[in-house]
N, C-alpha and C positions, 0 to 999 in steps of 0.2 A: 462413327460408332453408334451403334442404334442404342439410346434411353435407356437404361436400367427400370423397370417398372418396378412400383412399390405398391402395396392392395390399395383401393380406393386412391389410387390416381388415374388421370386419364392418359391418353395418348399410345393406349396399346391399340393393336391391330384391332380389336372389335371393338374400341369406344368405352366411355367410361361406367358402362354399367356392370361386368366385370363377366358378361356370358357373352358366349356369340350370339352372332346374328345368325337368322333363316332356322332353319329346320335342323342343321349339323346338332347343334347344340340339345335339341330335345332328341335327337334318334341316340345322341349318345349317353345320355343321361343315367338311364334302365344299367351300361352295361360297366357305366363310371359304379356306379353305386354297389352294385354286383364283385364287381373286384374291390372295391372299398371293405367292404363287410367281408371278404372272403380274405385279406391282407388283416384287416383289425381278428380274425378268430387265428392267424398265425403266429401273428405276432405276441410274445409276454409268453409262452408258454412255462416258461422258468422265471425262475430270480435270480436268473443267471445275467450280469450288463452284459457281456460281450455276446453270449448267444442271443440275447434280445435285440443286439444293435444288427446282428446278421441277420437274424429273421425278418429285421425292418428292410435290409438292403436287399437280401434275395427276394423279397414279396413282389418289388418294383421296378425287376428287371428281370422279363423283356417286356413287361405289360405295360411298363406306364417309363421307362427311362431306359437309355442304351448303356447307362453307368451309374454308378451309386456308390458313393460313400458316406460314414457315416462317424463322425469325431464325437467324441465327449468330453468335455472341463475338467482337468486333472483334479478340480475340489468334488465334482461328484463322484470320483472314483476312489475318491478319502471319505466319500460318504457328508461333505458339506455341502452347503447352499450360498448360490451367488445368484440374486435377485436381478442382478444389472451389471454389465461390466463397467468400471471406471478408473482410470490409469492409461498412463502415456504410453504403455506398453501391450501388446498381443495378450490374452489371455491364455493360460497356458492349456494346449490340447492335446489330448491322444488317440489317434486312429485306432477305431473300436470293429469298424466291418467295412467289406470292399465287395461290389460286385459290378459285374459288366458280360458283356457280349465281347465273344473273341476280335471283333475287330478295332476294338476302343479299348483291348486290352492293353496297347503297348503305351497307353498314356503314365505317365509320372507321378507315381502316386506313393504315400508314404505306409511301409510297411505297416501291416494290424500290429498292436501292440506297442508301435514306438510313437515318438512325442513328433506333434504334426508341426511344422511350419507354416506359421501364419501372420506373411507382410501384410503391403497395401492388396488388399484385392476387396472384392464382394464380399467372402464371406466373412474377413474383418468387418464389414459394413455391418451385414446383418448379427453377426456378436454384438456390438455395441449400441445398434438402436432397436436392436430385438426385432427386428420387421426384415421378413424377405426379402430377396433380390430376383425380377425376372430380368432375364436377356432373352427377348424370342428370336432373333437373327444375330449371330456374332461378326462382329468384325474382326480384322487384324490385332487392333488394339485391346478389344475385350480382352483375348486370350491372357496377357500376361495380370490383366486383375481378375482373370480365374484360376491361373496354376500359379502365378508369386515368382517366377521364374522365368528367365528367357528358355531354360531346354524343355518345360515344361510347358510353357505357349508353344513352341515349336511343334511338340506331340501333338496338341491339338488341335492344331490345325491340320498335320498330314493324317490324323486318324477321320477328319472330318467331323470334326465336332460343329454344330452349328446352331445349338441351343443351350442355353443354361439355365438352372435356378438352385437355388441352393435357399433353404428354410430354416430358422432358429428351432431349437426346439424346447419348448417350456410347458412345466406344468407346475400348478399350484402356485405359481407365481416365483419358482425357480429356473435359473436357465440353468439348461444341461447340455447343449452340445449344438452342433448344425447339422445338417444332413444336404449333398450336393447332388445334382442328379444332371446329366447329359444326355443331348439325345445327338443322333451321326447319319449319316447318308442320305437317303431320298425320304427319310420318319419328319413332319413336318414338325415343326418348333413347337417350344413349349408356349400355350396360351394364358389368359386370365384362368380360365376356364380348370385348367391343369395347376394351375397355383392356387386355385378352392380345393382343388382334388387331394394335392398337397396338403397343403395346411391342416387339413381335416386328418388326412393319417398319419401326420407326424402327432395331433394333438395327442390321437391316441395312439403313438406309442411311446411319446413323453410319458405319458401315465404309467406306461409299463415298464420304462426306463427307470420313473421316479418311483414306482414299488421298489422293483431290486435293489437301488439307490439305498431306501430308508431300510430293506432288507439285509442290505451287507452293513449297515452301520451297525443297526440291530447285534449283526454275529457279532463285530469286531466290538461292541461296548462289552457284549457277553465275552467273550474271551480274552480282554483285556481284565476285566476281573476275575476272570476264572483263573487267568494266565497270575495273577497279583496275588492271588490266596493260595497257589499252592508254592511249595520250598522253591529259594531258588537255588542252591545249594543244600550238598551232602554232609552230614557230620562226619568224623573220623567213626570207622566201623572195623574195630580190630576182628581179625579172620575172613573178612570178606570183602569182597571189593562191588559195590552196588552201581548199576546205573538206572536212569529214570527217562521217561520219554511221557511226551503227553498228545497226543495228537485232536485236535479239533475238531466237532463238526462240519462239512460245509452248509448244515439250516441251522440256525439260530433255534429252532424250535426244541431240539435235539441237543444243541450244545451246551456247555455248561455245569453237568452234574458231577461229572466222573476227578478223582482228586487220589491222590497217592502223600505220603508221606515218609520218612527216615528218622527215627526219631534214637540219639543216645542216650542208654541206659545206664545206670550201674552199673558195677563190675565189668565194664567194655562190653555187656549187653547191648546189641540193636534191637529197634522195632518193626519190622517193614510192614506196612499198611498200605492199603487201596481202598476203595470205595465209588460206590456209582450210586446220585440221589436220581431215586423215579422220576422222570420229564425231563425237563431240559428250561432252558432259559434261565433270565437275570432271576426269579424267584429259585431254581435247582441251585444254582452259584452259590446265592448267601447260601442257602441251607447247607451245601458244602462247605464253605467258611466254616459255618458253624460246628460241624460235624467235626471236622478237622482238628479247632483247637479244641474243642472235649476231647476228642482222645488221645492229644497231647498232654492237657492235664492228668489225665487217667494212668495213663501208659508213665508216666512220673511217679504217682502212686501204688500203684501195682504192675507187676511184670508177666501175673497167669492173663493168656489175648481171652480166654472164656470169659474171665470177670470181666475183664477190660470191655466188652462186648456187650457182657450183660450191664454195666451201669454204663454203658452209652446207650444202649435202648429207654432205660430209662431216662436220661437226660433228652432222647428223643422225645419224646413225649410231650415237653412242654414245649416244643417248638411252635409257633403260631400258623407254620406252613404247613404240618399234620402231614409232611410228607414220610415217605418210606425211604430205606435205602440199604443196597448191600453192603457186605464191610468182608475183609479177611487181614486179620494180623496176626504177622508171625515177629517170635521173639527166637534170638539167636542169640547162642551164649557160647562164645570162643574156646571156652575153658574144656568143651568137649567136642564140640561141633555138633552141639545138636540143636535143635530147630520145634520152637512150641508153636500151635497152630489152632486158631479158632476161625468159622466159618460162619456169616449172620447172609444166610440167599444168597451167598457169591458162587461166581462159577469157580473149579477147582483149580489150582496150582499145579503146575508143570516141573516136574522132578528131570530134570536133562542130568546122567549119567558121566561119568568122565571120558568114557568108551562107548557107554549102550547107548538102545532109543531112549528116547524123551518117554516121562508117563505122568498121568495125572496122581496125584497123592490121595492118599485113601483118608478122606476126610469126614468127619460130621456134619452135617450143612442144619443149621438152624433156621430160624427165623428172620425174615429181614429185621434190623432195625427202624424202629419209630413202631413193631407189630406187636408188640409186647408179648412174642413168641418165648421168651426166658424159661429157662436156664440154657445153656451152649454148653456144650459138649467140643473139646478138646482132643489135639490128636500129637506125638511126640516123634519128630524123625531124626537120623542123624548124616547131616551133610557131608561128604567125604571128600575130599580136598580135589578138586579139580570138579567138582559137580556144579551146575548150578541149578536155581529155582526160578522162578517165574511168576510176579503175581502181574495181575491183569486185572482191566473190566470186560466185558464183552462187546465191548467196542471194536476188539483188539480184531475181532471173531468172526463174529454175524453176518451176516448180508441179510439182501430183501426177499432172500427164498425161504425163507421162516424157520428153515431147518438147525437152530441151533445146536443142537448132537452133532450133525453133519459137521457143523461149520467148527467147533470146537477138536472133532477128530482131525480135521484138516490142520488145523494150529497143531495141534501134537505131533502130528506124521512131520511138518517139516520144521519144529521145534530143532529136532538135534540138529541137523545140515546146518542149517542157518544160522545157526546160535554159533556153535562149533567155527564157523570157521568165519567169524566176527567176534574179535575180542571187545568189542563197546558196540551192544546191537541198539537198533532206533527199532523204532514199533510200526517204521513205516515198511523194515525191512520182515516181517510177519503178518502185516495187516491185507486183506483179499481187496481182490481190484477194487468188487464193488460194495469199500465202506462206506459206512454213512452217517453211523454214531460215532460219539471220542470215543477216543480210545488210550488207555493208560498202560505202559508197561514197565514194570520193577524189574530186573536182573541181579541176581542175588551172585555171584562166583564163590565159593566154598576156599582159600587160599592152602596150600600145600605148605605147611611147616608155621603160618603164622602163627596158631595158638599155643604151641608151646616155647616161642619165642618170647612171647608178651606178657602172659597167665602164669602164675601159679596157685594152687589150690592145696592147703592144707586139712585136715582133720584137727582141731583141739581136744587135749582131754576134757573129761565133763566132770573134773572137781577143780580145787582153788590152785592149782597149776596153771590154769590155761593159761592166765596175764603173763606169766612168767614164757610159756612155752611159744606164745605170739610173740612177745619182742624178741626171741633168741628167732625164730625164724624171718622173722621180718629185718634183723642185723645182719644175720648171715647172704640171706638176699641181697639187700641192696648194697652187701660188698661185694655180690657175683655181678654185679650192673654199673659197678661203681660209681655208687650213687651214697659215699659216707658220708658227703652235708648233707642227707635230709634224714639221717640215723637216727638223731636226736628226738626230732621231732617227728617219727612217725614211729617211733618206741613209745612214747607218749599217747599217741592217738591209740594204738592199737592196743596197749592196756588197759585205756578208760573203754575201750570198743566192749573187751573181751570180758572186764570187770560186770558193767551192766548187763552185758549179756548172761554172767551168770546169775546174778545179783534180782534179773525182774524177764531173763527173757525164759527162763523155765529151764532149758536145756540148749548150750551154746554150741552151736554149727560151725561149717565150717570157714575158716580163714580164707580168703581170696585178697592177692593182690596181684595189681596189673601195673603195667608199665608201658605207655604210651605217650601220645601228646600232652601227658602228666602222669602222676603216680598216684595211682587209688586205691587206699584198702579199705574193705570189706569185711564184715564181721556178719556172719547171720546165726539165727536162734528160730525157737519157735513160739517165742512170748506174740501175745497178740496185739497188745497197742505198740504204736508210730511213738518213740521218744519225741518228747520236747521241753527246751531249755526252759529251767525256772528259775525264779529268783532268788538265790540263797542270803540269807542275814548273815550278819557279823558274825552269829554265835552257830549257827548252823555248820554239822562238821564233815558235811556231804553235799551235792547236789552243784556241783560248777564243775563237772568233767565235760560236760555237755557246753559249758563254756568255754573250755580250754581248748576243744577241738573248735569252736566255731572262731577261736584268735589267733590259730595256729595252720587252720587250714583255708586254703585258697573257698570250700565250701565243702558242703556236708549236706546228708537227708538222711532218708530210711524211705525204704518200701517194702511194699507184702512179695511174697513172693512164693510159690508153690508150698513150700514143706513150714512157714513163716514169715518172717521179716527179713530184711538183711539193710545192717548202716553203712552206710559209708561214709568216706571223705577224701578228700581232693589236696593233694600239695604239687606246687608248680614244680617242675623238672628244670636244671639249668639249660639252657638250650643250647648245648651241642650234643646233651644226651638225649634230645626229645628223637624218638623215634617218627620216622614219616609216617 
């Protein structure tokens, strides 16, 4: 079996100084070096690993090996670092590119993409002391410590393989992977000479290996927190049935910004939001974060998306990131189906029909947030049972031909088809071949008969009846729901409700209650301050109604809301009546 050569040892065919003898060596030098530089400008053109491991194996066959392949360390493809292998065991590998000439194509080689096998051979050798292996004339025996296999020694020998080498490949003081290379028939072996040649353009495409590497780590940090701030779950959304999708960048540079939200409201109100912050990366992320829960708190406090919009711009404002960013939330209120809608620089929402085409909704578009563009402007539709909506960012959309109108008309034209005959659509199923930003999509479905299922909606009178005329409606209900253990106590609530309402809210609105994953009534007026509980004395012969509903009731608030305020509270349902 001929020697295994290692760099600066002797005993290779040209002696230990690691060139040939005579003149071969200087006539080939000009044309080593020529395809050197002309292999290093192919190589890396992405940050893409697998296309980078093929650009390395196609560069160097047929010019410089008759076969090539090229594995990578399953930790660099987790985006970690192993400086040295050490363990009784193979380091784990995965076949990343393959190339050869048809006649060494019938060698035994392990599928792109799947996990390499790697016993006793060479290129275990050179994993674990990090230094290549030449074989310039193979014997019988070499074979099986270069394929690991008897059927795979076999191949190589009847394809006539008759040289090997195989090189570590490290950069930065990482190892990432080997790279094998064969040569077959009357092509004379591999020399010292070819093992400088070597080594020099693996170094440099270790570097380009080891970009993509800390490039893919890059995305996957960014979207593991992109992925951590937005919902992972839906709240119960009476009258509609929502889904959410998020889809990622593949640059890092790009990903990150774009976030959607579901947020429960009062009276069985939802919120549906999106958002896309300018740029991309771990800095766009927080900012999303950030964006996020403001207008969770917001959307708690008020239910008009305009305000909501306008005092998140200004909570923009003080961000330290000074970034910008679009937003569109809508508020949907079961009790009629209709759907409030504010716009800060988003693109528009997609109105899909129960029958018709798909159309964009006639919106307001404001200012982006963080632009201190305010006041927003509002727009009011009503969702018809079997319709859905559609919010997005323009991720969903675009591609690299700039033409956003284009690309947006395109999303619309085949909104309906697609939508229509996917009842839970993903955003991969609308997104154009060639995306490249995230991309976010909300599906709103409009449900046929739920809101009057769940809602009811009274008028009170507006003199000192109404207490009286709220518990007789609220008794009479929930004996049509049969629900007369929570009688008592939401007679109570809804008289202290209707009481203050007349008492400090100027002119008391209407009653709302719902019935769902609990039972919540609703009182609205158009007094302008937010109730809150105080502390009454002993002698004091008012002012603990606001106590009694917060001991009585599972929970309670107020928020603004278009025409005023509206209170509520919350009493748990026995659960065989809780509605899904």
């Amino acid at each position: 079996m001929a020697e295994p050569q290692l760099p600066g040892r002797g005993g290779g065919p040209y002696g230990r100084g690691g060139a040939p003898h005579g003149g071969a060596g200087t006539e080939r030098l000009p044309a080593d070096l020529s395809w050197l530089n002309e292999a290093g400008r192919r190589i890396g053109t992405t940050l893409d690993l697998r296309r980078t491991a093929q650009e390395l194996a196609d560069s160097t066959v047929p010019r410089f090996a008759d076969g090539a392949a090229v594995d990578l360390l399953e930790t660099v493809l987790r985006g970690e670092e192993t400086e040295r292998w050490q363990g009784p065991e193979p380091p784990a590998l995965r076949a990343m590119a393959i190339a050869w000439i048809p006649s060494v194509r019938v060698i035994e080689a392990d599928p792109v993409g799947s996990p390499s096998v790697v016993g006793p051979s060479y290129s275990r050798d050179a994993l674990v002391t990090g230094e290549p292996v030449l074989v310039t004339r193979t014997t019988p025996d070499d074979y099986l410590r270069i394929a690991s296999t008897p059927s795979g020694a076999a191949q190589l020998a009847a394809a006539g393989v008759h040289s090997y080498l195989v090189v570590p490949m490290v950069a930065r003081g990482v190892l990432l992977g080997i790279a094998d290379f064969v040569r077959s028939g009357d092509r004379p072996g591999f020399d010292r000479a070819d093992l400088a040649l070597a080594t020099e353009l693996l170094g440099r495409a270790a570097l380009s290996i080891d970009n993509a590497r800390l490039f893919q780590r890059e995305r996957d940090t960014v979207v593991t927190l992109q992925r951590s701030l937005l919902p992972r779950e839906s709240p119960p959304t009476p009258g509609l049935d929502v889904h959410c999708d998020y889809l990622p960048a593949l640059d890092s540079r790009v990903a990150g910004g774009d976030w959607f939200d579901v947020v429960a409201l009062p009276g069985g109100r939802t919120a549906l939001v999106v958002g896309d912050v300018l740029g991309g990366g771990l800095p766009a992320a927080a900012t999303m974060g950030r964006l996020r829960g403001a207008a969770r708190i917001l959307l708690a406090l008020d239910t008009v998306p305009e305000r909501v919009l306008a005092r998140l711009d200004l909570a923009a404002r003080d961000l330290d990131e000074e970034q910008v960013a679009s937003c569109l939330c809508a508020v949907y209120d079961p009790a009629d189906g209709s759907c409030a809608l504010a716009s800060a620089g988003h693109v528009p929402p997609v109105l899909v029909g129960p029958d018709g085409p798909a159309h964009f909704v006639d919106l307001p578009v404001g200012g982006p947030i963080g632009a201190g563009a305010i006041p927003y402007d509002g727009t009011r539709i009503v969702l018809p049972g079997g319709a859905r909506l559609l919010l997005y960012t323009d991720g969903l959309a675009k591609t690299r031909r700039g033409d956003l109108a284009a690309d947006l008309e395109r999303l619309r034209r085949e909104a309906g088809p697609v939508l229509r005959s996917r009842p839970g659509p993903e955003a991969a199923h609308l997104a154009p071949a060639g995306r490249y930003d995230d991309a976010v999509l909300v599906a709103a479905d409009a449900l046929d008969g739920a809101p009057a299922a769940e809602v009811r909606v009274w008028d009170l009178p507006a003199d000192a009846s109404a207490a009286g005329a709220a518990r007789r409606l609220v008794r009479d209900q929930l004996a049509r729901w049969e629900l007369t253990d929570l009688v008592d106590a939401a007679e109570l609530v809804v008289s202290e409700m209707a009481g203050n309402a007349l008492r400090h809210g100027r002119a008391v609105g209407p009653l709302r209650l719902l019935r769902h994953d609990r039972l919540v009534i609703e009182v609205s007026d158009r007094g302008p301050d937010l109730p809150q509980i105080q502390h009454a004395s002993l002698s004091d012969e008012g002012g603990r109604g606001l106590q009694l509903i917060n001991v009585l009731c599972r929970r309670w608030g107020a928020c603004r809301t278009a025409f005023g305020k509206a209170v509520w509270a919350e009493l748990d349902l026995p659960r065989a009546t809780r509605l899904p």
